[in-house]
BABA-949174 format. One record per residue (C-alpha): y, x, z; residue number from 1. Coordinates in steps of 0.02 Angstrom, whole numbers, plus 50000, padded with zeros to 5 digits. Layout:
# BABA-949174
      y      x      z   nr
      Y      X      Z  NUM
...
# end
This chain:
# BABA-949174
      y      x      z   nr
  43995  55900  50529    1
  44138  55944  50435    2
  44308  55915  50522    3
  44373  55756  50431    4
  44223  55676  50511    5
  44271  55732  50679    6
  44412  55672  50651    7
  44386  55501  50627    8
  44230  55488  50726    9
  44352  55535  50855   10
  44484  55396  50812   11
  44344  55280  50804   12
  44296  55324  50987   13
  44469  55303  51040   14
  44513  55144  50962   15
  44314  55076  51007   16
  44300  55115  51194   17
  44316  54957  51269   18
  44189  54887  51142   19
  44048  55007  51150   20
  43862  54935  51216   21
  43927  54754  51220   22
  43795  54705  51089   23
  43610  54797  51133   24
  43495  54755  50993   25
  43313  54793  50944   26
  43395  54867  50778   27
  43515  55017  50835   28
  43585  54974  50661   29
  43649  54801  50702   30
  43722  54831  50876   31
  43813  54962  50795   32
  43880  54858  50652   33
  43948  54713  50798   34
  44021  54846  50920   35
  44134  54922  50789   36
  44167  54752  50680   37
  44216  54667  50839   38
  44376  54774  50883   39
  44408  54788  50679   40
  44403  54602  50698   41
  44524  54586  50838   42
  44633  54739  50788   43
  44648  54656  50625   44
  44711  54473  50711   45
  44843  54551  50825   46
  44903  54655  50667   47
  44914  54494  50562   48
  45008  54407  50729   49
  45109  54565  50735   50
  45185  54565  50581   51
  45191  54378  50578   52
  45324  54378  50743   53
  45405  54529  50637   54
  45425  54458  50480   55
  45505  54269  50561   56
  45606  54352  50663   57
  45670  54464  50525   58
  45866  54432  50443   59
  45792  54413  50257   60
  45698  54279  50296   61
  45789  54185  50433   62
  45921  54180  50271   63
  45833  54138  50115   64
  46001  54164  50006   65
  46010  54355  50069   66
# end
């Protein structure tokens, strides 16, 4: 394996661990597909609601003429 793949198999591990063996399916494929799209899912939701708060609470848009 070269070392980029370590790399991010390791970032995936990190980010994934609460999330691994949730879904145990007949096709190793599948359960692997829903136990890494379901923290994508929810990492991408509390990014969106992230930058949501961020960008409401920020001056250039509380002030439109800015």
């Amino acid at each position: 394996m070269s070392i980029f793949v370590e790399f991010v198999k390791g970032v995936v591990d990190a980010l994934t661990w609460w999330s691994q063996e949730i879904f145990t399916m007949h096709t190793e494929g599948v359960g692997a597909l829903l136990n890494y799209a379901l923290p994508a899912v929810i990492y991408l939701l509390a990014g969106q609601g992230i930058a949501a708060r961020i960008r409401r609470r920020s001056p250039c848009c509380a002030n439109p003429n800015l």
